[in-house]
N, C-alpha and C positions, 0 to 999 in steps of 0.2 A: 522533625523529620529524622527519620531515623539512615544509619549509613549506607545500607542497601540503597533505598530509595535515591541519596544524595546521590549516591557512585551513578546512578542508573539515569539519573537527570542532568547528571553532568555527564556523563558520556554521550547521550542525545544528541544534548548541544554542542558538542564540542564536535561531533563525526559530521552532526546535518552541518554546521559553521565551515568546515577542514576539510572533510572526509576522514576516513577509517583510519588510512594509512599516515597517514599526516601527524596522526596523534599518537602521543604517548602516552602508559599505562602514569609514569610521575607526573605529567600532566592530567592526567581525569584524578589521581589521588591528592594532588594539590587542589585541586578546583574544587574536589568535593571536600576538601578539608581533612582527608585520611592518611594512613600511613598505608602505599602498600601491600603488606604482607595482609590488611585489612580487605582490600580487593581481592587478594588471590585465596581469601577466607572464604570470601562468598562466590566467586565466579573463577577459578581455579587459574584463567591467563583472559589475555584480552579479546580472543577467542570465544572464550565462555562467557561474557561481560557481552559482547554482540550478540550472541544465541537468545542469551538472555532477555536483553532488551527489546527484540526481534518478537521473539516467542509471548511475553509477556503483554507487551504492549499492543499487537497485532492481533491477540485473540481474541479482545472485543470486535475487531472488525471481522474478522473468519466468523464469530457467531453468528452476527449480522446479517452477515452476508448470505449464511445460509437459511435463514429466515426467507432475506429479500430473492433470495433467486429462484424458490421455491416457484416452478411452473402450476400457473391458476390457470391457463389457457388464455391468457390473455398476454401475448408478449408485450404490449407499449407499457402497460402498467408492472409488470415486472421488470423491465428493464429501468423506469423510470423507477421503483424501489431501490435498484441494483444504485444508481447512480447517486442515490438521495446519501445512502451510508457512503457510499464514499466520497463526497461532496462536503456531510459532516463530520466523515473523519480528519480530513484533511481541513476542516477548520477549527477543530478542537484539539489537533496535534501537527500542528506546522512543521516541527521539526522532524518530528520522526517522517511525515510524509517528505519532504525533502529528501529527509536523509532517505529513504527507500528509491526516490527516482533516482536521484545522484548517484548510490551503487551500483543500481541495474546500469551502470556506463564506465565503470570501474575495469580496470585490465582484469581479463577474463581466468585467468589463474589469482587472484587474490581472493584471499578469504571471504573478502567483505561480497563480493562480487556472489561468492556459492550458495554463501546465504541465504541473500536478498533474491538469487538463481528460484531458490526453493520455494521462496517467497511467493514470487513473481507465477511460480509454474501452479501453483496451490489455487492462484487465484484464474490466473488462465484453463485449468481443470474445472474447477466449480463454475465456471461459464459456458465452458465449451459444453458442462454436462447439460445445463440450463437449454441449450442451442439444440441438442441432440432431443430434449423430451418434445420442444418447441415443432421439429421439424416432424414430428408425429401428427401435428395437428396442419403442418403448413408443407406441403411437398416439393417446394421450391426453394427450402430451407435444407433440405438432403444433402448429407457430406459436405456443408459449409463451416459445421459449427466452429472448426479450429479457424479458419476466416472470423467470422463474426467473434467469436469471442477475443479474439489479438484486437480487431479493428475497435471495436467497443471499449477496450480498457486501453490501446491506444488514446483515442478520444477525449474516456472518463481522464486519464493522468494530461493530459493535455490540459483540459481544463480546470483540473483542481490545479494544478502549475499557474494558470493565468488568472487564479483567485489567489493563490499564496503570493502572488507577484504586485495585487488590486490590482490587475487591468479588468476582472468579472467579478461578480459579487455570487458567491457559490451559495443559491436557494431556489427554490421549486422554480422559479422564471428559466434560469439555466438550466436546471433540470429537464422541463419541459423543453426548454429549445437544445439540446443537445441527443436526446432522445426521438426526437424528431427527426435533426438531422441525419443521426445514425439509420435512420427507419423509411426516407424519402428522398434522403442524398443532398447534395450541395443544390441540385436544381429545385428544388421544394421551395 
């Protein structure tokens, strides 16, 4: 594994374990075995080492994602796409999902916080867009979408939380029953 890689896997786990602020740059270069001046080689301060990690690691899900939200006129199946990638991402990157929920509740002037802010709004945008083509087909859906799209990744992190936690087993059974719920209410 080469040192980028190390710096970036050990910073992971050290911010999802800690948080952002908790850690130090001589700690992620102890952990990953470097010196340093060798982090501030590749990610300029610990700033650009978050960006990084961020940007890098979450673009397979932004791909994803915009595959899966792609309106076919059928919202339960597209929503239940929506939920499937991030169901699988959050079991194939424990940590970094963590560490994403964690930030978003970080004090609201810290870096880690503006981030994850940007993060957070990227995907709340790509849903909300999703909501907006939807209520073309559904009139009842009109001017709700920033509703619906909060309430539904509300939700979806709710329950990829209570899979990273084993109290659910995050696969199409939850998928389906949580898409459901979102689509019929608690009284369904």
């Amino acid at each position: 594994m080469e040192n980028r890689e190390k710096i970036l896997n050990c910073a992971a786990r050290l911010f999802a374990e800690r948080g952002y602020d908790a850690v130090g740059v001589q700690e992620i270069a102890d952990g990953a075995g470097i010196k340093k001046p060798t982090l501030y080689h590749y990610f300029g301060s610990k700033e650009g080492l978050l960006r990084t990690l961020l940007e890098e690691f979450y673009a397979p899900l932004f791909e994803k994602l915009t595959v899966a939200a792609e309106y076919d006129r059928d919202v339960i199946s597209t929503l239940k796409r929506v939920a499937a990638v991030y169901f699988e991402f959050a079991r194939e990157n424990p940590l970094l999902y963590r560490m994403q929920l964690m930030m978003g509740f970080t004090p609201t002037g810290s870096d880690a916080y503006a981030m994850v802010f940007a993060l957070n709004s990227r995907q709340q945008e790509m849903l909300e867009a999703f909501f907006l083509r939807a209520s073309k087909d559904h009139g009842n859906m009109k001017d709700r979408q920033r509703a619906y799209a909060a309430t539904f990744l509300g939700m979806v992190n709710t329950y990829a939380s209570l899979g990273l936690n084993g109290a659910v087993k995050l696969d199409n059974e939850i998928t389906h029953a949580a898409v459901h719920q979102f689509m019929h209410g608690i009284f369904s």
